[in-house]
TIMI-2910 file (N, C-alpha, C, CB; in pm, 1 decimal, decimal comma, always signed):
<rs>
+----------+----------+----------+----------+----------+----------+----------+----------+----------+----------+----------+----------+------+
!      n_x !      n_y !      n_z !     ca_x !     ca_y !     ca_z !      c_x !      c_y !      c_z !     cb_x !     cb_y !     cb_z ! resn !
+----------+----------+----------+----------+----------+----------+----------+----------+----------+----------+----------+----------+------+
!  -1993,2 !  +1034,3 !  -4733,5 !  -1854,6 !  +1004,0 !  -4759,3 !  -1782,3 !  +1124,7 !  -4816,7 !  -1843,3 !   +886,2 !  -4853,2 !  Unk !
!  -1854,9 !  +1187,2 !  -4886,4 !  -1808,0 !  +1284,4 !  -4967,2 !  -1764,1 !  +1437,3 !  -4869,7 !  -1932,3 !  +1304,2 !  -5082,7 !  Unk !
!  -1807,8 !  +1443,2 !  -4693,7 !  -1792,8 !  +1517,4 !  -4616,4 !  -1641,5 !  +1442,5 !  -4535,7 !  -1934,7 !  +1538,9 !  -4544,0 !  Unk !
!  -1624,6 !  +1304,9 !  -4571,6 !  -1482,6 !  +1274,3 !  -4498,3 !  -1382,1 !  +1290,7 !  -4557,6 !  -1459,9 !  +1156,0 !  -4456,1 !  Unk !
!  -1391,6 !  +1344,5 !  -4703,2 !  -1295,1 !  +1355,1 !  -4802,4 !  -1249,1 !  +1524,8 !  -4833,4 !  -1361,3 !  +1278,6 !  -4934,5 !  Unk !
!  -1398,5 !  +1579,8 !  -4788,5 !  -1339,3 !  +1695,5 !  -4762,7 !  -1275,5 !  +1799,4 !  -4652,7 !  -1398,8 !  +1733,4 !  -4800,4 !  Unk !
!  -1314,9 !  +1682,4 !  -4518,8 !  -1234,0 !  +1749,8 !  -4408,2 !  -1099,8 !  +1642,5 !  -4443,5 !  -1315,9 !  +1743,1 !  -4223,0 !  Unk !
!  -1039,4 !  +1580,2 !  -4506,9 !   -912,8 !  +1531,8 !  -4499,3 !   -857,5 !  +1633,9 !  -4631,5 !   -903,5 !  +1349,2 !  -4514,4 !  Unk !
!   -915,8 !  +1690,0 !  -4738,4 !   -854,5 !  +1803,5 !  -4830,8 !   -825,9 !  +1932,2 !  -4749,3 !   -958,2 !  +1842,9 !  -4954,4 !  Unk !
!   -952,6 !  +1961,5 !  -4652,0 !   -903,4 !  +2082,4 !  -4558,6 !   -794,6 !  +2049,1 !  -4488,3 !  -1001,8 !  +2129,9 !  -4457,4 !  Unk !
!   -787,8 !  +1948,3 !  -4369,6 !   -690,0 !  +1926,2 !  -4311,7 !   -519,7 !  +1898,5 !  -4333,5 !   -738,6 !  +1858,7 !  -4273,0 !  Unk !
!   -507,6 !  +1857,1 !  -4510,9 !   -382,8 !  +1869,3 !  -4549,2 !   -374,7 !  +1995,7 !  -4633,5 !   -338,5 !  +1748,4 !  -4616,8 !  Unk !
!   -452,8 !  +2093,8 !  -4672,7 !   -457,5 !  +2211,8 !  -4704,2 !   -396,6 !  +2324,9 !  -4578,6 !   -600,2 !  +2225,4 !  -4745,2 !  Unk !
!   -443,2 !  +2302,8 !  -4486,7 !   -410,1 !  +2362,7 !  -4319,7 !   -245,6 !  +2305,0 !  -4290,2 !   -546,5 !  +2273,6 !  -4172,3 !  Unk !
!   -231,1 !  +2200,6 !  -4288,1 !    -86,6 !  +2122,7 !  -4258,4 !    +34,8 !  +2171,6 !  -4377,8 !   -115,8 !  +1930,6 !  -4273,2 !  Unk !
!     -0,1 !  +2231,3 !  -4422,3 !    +66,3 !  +2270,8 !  -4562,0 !   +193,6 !  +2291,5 !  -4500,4 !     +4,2 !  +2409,5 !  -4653,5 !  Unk !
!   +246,9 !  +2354,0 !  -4410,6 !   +342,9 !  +2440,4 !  -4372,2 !   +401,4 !  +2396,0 !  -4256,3 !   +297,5 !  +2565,2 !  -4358,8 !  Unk !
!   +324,9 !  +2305,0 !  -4211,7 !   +316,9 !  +2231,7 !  -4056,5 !   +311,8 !  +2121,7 !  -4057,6 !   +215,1 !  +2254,3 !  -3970,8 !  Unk !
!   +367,0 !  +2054,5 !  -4190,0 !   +378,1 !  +1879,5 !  -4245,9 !   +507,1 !  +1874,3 !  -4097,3 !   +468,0 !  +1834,6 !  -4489,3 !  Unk !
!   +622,2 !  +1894,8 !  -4101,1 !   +721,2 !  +1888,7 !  -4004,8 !   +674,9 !  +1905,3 !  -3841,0 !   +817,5 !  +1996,7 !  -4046,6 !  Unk !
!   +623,7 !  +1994,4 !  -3864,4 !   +545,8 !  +2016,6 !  -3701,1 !   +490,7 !  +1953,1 !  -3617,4 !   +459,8 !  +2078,0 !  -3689,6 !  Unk !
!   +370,7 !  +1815,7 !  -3767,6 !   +292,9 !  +1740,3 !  -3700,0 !   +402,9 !  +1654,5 !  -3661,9 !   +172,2 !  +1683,2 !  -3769,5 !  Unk !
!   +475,1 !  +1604,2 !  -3757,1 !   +595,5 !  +1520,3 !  -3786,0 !   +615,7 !  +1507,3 !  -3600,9 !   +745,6 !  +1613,0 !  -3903,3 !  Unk !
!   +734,5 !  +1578,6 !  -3626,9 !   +734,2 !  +1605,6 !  -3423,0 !   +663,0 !  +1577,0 !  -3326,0 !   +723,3 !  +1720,9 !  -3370,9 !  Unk !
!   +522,6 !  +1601,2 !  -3346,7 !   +474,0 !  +1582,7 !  -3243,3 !   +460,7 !  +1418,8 !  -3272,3 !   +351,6 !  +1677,0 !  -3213,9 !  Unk !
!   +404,4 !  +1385,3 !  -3365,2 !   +420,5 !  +1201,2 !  -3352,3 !   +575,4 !  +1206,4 !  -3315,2 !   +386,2 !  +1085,6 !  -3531,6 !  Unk !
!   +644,9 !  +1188,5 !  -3356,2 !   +788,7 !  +1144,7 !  -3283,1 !   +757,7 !  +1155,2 !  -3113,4 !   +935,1 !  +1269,6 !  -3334,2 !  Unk !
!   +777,1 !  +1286,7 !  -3089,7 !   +768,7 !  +1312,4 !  -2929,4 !   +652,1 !  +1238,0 !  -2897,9 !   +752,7 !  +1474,5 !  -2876,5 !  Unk !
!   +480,6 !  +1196,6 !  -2947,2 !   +385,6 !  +1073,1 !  -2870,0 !   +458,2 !   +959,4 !  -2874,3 !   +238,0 !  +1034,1 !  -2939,0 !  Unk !
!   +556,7 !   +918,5 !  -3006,7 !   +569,7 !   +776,8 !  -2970,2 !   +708,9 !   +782,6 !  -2899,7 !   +561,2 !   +668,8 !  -3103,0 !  Unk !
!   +776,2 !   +867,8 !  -2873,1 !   +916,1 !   +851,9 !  -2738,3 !   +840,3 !   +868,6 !  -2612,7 !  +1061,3 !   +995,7 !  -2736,3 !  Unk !
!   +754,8 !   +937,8 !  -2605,4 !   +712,1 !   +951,2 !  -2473,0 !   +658,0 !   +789,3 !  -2410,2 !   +587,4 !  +1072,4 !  -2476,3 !  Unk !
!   +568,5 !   +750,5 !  -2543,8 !   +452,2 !   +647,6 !  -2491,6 !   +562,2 !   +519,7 !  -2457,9 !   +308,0 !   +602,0 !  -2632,8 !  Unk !
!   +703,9 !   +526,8 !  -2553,5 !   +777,6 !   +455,9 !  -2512,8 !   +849,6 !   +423,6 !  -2378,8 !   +828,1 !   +473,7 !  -2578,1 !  Unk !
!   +883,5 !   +549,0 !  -2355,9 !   +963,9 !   +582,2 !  -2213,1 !   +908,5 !   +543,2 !  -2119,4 !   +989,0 !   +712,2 !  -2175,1 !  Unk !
!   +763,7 !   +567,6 !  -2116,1 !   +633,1 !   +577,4 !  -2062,4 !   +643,1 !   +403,9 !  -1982,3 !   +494,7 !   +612,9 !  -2206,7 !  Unk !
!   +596,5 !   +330,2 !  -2119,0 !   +611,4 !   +191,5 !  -2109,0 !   +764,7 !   +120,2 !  -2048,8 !   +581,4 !   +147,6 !  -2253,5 !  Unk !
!   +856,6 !   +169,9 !  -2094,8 !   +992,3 !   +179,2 !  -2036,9 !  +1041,7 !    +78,8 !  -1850,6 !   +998,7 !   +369,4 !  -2022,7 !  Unk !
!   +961,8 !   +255,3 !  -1805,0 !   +950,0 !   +274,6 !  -1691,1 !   +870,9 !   +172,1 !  -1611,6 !   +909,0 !   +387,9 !  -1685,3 !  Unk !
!   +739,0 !   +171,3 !  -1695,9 !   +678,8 !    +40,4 !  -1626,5 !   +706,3 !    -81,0 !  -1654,8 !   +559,0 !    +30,5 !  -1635,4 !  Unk !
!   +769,0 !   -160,4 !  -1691,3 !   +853,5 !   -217,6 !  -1757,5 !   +939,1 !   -277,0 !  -1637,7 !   +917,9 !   -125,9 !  -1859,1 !  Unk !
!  +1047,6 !   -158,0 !  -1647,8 !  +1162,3 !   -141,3 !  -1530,3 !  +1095,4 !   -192,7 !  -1366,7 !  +1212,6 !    +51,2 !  -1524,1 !  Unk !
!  +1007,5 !   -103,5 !  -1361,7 !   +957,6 !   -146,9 !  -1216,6 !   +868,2 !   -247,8 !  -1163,9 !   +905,5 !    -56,9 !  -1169,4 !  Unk !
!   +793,5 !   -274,9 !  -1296,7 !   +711,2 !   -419,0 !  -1265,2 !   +831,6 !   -553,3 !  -1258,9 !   +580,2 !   -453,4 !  -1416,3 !  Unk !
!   +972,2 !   -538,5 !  -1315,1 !  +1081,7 !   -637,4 !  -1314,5 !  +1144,2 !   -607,9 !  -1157,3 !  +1200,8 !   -609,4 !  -1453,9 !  Unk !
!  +1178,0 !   -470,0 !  -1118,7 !  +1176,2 !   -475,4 !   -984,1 !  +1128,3 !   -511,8 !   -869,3 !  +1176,4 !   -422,4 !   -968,6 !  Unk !
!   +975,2 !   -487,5 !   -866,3 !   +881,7 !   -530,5 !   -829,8 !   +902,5 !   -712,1 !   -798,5 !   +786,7 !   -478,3 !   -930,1 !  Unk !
!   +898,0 !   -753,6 !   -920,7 !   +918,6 !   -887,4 !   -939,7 !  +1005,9 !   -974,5 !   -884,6 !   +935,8 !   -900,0 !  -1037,9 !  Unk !
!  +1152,3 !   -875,9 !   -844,1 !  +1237,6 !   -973,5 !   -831,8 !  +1287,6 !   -960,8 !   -662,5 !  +1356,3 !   -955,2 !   -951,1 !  Unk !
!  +1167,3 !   -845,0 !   -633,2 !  +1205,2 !   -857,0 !   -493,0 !  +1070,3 !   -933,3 !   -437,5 !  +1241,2 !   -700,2 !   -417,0 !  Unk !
!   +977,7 !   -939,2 !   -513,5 !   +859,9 !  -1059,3 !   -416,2 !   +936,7 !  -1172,8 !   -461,6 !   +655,3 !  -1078,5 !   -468,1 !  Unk !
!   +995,9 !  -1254,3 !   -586,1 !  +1058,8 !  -1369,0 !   -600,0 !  +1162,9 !  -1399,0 !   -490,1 !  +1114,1 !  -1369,2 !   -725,8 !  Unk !
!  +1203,9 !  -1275,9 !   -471,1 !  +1353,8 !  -1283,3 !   -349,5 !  +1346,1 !  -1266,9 !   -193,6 !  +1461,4 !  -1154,6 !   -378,7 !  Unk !
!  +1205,1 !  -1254,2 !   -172,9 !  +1224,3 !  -1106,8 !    -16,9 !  +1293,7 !  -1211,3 !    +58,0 !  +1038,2 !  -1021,3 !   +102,5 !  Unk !
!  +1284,0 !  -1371,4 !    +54,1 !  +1339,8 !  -1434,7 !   +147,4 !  +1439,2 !  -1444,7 !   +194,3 !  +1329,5 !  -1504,1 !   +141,6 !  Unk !
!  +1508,9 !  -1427,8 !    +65,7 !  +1705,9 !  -1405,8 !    +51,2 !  +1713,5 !  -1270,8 !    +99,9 !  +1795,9 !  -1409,7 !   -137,4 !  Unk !
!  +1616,2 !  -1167,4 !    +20,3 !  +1663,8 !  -1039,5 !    +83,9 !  +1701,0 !  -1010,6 !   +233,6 !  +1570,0 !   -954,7 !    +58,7 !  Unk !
!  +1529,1 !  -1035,1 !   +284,2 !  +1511,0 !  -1033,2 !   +447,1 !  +1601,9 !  -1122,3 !   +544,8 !  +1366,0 !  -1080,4 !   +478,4 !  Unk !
!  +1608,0 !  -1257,9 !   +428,1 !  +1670,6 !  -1294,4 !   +561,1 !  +1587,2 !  -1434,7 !   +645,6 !  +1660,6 !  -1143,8 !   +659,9 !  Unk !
!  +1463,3 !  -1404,1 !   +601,2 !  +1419,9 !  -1508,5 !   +671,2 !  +1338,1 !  -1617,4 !   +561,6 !  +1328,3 !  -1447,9 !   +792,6 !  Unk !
!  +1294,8 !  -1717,6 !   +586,2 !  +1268,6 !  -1823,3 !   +511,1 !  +1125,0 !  -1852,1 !   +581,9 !  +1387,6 !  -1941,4 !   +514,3 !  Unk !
!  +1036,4 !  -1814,1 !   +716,9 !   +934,0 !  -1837,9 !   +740,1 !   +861,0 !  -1744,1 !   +801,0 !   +936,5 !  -1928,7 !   +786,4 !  Unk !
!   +744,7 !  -1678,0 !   +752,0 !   +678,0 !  -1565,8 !   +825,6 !   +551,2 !  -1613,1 !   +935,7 !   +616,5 !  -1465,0 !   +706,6 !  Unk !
!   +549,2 !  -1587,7 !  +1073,0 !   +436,5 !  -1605,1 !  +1141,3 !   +390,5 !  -1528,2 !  +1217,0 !   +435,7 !  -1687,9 !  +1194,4 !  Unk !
!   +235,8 !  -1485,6 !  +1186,3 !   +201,5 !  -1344,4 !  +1266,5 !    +39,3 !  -1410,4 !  +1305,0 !   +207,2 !  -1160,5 !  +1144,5 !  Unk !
!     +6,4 !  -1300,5 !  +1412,6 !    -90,2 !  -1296,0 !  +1475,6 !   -143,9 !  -1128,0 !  +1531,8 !    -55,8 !  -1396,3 !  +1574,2 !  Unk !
!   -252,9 !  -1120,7 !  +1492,1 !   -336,4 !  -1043,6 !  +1485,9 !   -409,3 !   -985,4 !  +1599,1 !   -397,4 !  -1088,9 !  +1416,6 !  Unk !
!   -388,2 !  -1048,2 !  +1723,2 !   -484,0 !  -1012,8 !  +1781,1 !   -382,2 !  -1009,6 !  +1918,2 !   -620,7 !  -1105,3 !  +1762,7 !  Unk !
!   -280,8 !  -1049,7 !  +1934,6 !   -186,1 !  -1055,3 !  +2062,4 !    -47,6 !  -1106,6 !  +2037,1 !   -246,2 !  -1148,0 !  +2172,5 !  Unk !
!    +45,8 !  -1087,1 !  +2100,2 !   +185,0 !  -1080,4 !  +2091,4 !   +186,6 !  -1225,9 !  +2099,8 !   +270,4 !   -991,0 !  +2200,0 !  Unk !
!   +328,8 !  -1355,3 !  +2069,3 !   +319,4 !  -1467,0 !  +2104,2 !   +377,1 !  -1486,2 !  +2252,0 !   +375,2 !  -1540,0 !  +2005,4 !  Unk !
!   +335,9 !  -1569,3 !  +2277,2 !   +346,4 !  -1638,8 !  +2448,8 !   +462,3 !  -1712,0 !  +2483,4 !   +230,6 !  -1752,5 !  +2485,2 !  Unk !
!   +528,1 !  -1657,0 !  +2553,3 !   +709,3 !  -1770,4 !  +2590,3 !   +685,7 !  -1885,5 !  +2548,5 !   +772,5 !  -1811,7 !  +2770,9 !  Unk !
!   +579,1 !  -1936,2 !  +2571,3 !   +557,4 !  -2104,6 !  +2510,7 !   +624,3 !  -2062,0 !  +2335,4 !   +321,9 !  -2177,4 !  +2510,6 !  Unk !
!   +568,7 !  -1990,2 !  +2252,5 !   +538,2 !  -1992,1 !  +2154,1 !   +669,8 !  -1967,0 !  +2069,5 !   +434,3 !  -1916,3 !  +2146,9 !  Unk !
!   +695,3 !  -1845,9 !  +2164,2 !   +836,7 !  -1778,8 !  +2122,6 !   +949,4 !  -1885,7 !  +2158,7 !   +867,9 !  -1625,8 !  +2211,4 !  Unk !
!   +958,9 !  -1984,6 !  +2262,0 !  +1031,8 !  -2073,0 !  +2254,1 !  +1021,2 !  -2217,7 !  +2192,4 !  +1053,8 !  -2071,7 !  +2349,8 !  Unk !
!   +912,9 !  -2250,1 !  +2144,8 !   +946,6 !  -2318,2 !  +2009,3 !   +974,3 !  -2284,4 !  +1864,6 !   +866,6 !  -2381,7 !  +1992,9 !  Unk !
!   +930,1 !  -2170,5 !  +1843,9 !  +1028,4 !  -2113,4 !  +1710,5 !  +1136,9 !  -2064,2 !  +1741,6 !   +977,0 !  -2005,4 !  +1625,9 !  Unk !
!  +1214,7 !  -2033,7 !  +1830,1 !  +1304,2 !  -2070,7 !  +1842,8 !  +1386,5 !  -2186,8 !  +1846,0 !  +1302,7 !  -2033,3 !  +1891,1 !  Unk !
!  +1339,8 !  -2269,5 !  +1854,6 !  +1389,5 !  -2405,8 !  +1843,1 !  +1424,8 !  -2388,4 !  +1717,2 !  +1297,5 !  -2526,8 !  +1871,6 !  Unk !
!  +1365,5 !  -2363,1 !  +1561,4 !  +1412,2 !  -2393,4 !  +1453,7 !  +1517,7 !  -2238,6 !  +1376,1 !  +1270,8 !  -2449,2 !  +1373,8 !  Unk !
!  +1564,0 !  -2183,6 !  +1445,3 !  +1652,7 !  -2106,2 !  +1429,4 !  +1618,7 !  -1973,2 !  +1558,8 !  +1650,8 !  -2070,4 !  +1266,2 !  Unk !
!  +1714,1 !  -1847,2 !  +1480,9 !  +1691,6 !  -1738,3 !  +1477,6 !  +1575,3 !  -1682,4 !  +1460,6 !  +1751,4 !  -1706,6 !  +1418,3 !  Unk !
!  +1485,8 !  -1582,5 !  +1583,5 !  +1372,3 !  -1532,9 !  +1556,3 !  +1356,8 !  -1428,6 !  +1538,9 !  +1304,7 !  -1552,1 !  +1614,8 !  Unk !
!  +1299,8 !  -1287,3 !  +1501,4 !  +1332,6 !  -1135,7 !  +1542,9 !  +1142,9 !  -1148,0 !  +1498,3 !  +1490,3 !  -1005,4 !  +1425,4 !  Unk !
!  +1096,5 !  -1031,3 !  +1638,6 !  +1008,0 !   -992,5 !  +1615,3 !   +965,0 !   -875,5 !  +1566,8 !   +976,1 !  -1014,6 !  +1679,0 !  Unk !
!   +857,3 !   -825,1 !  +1499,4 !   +835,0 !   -679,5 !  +1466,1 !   +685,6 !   -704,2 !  +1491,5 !   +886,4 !   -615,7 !  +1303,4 !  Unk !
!   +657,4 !   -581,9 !  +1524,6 !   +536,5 !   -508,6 !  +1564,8 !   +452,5 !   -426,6 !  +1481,2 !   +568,1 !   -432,7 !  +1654,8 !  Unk !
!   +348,9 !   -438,2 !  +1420,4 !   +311,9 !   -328,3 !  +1320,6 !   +138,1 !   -256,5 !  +1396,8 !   +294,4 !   -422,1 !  +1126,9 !  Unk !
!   +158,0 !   -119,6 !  +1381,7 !    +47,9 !    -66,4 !  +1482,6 !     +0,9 !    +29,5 !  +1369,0 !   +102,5 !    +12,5 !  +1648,3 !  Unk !
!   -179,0 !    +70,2 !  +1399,1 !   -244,8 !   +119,7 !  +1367,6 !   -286,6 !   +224,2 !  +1455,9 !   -304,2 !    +49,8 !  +1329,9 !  Unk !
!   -200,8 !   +355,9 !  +1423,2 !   -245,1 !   +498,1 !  +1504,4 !   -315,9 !   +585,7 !  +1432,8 !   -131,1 !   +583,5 !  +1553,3 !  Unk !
!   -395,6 !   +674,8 !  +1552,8 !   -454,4 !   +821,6 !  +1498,1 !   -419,4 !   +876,8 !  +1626,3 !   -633,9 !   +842,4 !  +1446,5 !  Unk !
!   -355,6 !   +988,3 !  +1549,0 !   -330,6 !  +1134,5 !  +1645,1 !   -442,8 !  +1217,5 !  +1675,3 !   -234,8 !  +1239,8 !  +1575,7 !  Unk !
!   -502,7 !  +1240,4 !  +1779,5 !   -588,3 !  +1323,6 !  +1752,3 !   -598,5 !  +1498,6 !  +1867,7 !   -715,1 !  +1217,1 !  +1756,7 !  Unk !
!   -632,8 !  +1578,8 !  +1832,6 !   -574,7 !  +1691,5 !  +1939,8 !   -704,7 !  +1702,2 !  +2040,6 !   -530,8 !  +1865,2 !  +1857,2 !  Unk !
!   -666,4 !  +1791,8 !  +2150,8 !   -829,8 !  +1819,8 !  +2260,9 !   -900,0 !  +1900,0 !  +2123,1 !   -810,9 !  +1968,4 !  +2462,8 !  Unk !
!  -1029,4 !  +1975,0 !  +2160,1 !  -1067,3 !  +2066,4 !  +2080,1 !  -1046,2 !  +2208,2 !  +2101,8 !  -1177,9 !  +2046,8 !  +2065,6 !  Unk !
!  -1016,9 !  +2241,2 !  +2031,2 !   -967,4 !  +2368,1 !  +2020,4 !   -844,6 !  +2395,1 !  +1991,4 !   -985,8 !  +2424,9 !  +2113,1 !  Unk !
!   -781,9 !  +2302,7 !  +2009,5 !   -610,5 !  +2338,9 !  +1966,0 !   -545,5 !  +2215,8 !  +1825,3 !   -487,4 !  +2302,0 !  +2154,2 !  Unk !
!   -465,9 !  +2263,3 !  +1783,3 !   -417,9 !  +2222,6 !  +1684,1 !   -309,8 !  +2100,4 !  +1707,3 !   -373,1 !  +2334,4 !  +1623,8 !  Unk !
!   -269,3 !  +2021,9 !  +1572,8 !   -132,0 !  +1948,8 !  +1612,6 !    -14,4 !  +1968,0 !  +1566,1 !   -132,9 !  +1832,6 !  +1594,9 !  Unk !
!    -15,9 !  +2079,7 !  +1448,6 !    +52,0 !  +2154,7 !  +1379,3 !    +63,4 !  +2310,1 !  +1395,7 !    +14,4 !  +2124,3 !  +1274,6 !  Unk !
!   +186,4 !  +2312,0 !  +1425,7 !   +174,7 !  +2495,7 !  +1394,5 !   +129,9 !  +2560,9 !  +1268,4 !   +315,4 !  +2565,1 !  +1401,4 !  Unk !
!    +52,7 !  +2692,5 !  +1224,2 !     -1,3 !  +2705,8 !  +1124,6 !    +80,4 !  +2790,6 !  +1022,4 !   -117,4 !  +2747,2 !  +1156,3 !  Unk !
+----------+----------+----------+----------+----------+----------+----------+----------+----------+----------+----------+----------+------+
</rs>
């Protein structure tokens, strides 16, 4: 015990001059850690209020997809029956070059 008492006599012996200095730097850890938190904060509420909303956002009120093939006039004309439909397409590419040549200029 008597070695934790004397690195805390060294350590405010050393700070002597630099009581203000440390000062600062706690200020600037706890604005930062604040801002820090802030931010995440801000965007986890963003985040939030557009998965609570995407329906209003987007526009649409029912999502239906398929994985393995486009839908079939049959298909596409009964959802249509219950409104407005718009389709989108989402694809999985790789570019790839012959060998020997590049796909970027260097």
């Amino acid at each position: 015990m008597g070695s934790f008492w004397g690195a805390v006599r060294i350590g405010l012996l050393d700070m002597r001059g630099d009581l203000r200095r440390f000062l600062l730097l706690v200020v600037c850890l706890a604005v930062g850690t604040a801002l820090i938190s802030g931010v995440n904060s801000v965007g986890a509420s963003i985040t939030r209020a557009i998965d609570d909303g995407a329906a209003e956002l987007m526009g649409g009120d029912v999502e239906l997809s398929r994985a393995d093939r486009l839908a079939t006039a049959d298909e596409l004309a009964t959802m249509a029956g219950f409104g407005t439909i718009s389709t989108t397409i989402d694809t999985n590419l790789r570019a790839e070059s012959p060998p020997g040549r590049r796909l970027c200029r260097p």
